[in-house]
C-alpha positions in Angstrom: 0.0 0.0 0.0 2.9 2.6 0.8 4.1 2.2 -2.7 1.2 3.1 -4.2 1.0 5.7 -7.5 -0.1 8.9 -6.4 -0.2 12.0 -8.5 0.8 15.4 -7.1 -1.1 18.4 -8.2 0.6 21.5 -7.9 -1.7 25.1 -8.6 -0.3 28.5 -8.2 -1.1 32.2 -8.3 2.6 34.1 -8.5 2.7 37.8 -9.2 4.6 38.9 -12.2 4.2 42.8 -12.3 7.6 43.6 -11.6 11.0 42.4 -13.2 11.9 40.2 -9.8 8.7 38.8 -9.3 8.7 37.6 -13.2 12.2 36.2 -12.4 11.3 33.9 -9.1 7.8 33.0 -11.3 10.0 32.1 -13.6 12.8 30.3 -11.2 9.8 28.2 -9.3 8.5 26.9 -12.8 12.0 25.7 -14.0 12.0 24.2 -10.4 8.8 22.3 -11.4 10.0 20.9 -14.4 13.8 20.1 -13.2 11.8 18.1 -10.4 10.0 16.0 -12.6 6.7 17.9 -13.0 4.6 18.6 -15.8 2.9 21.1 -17.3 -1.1 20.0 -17.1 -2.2 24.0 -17.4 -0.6 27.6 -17.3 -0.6 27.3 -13.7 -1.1 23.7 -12.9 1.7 21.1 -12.6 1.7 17.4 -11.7 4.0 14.6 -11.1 3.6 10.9 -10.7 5.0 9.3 -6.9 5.4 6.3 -5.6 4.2 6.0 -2.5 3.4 8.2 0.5 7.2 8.6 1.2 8.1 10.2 -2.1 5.0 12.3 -1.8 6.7 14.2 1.6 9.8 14.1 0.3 8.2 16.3 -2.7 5.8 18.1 -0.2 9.4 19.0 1.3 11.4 20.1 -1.5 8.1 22.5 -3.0 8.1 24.1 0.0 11.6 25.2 0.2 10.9 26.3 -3.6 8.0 28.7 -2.9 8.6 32.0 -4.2 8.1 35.0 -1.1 5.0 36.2 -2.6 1.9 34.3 -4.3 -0.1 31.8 -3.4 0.6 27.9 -4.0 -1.4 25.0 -3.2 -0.4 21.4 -3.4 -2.9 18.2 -3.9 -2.6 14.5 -3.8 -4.8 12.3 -5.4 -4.3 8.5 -6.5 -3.3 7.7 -10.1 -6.6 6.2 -10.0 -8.4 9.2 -9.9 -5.9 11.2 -11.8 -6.7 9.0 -14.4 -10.3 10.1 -14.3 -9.9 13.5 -15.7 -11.9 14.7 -18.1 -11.3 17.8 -20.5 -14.5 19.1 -21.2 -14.3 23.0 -22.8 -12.1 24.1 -25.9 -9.5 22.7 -28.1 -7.5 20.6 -26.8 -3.2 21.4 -26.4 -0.3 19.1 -25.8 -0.1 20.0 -22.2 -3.6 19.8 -21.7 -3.3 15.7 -22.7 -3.6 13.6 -19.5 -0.4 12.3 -18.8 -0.5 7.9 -18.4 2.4 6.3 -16.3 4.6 4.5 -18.8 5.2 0.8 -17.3 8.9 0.2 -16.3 9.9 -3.4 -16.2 12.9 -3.9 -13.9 14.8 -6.8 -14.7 
């Protein structure tokens, strides 16, 4: 059960008014991707986990990355119910496409 795939969901609110708030926007979004998120919307990013351990050790290492001003919420959901999501208004983009886990086989 502790290894089980779990999706975190990562939405934000940064401000980008001035020339240092565009730059730590900018910083915390390369900090998403470097750390294995992806881009689901504008402001939305979401990585795959396994297990609840590798979930805190995320929770951990977002929090240290949160820019001094903004807002940034984090949620975990199963793969399970990740894989539920539904697009339902526009055309669709290639970050917009839900993301499946690839299967790994370790030999």
């Amino acid at each position: 059960m502790n290894n089980r795939l779990m999706r975190i969901l990562v939405f934000f609110d940064l401000p980008v008014k001035t020339k240092a708030e565009r730059s730590a926007a900018a910083k915390f979004r390369n900090f998403l991707l470097m750390d294995g998120y992806h881009m689901v919307q504008l402001s939305v990013y979401a990585r795959i986990c396994c297990g609840v351990d590798s979930v805190a050790a995320h929770k951990l290492r977002l929090a240290a990355a949160v820019p001094a001003k903004g807002s940034v919420r984090m949620l975990v959901i199963t793969e399970k119910q990740y894989s539920g999501i539904q697009i339902l208004l526009g055309q669709r983009t290639e970050y917009e496409e839900p993301q499946q886990m690839e299967q790994l086989m370790l030999f």
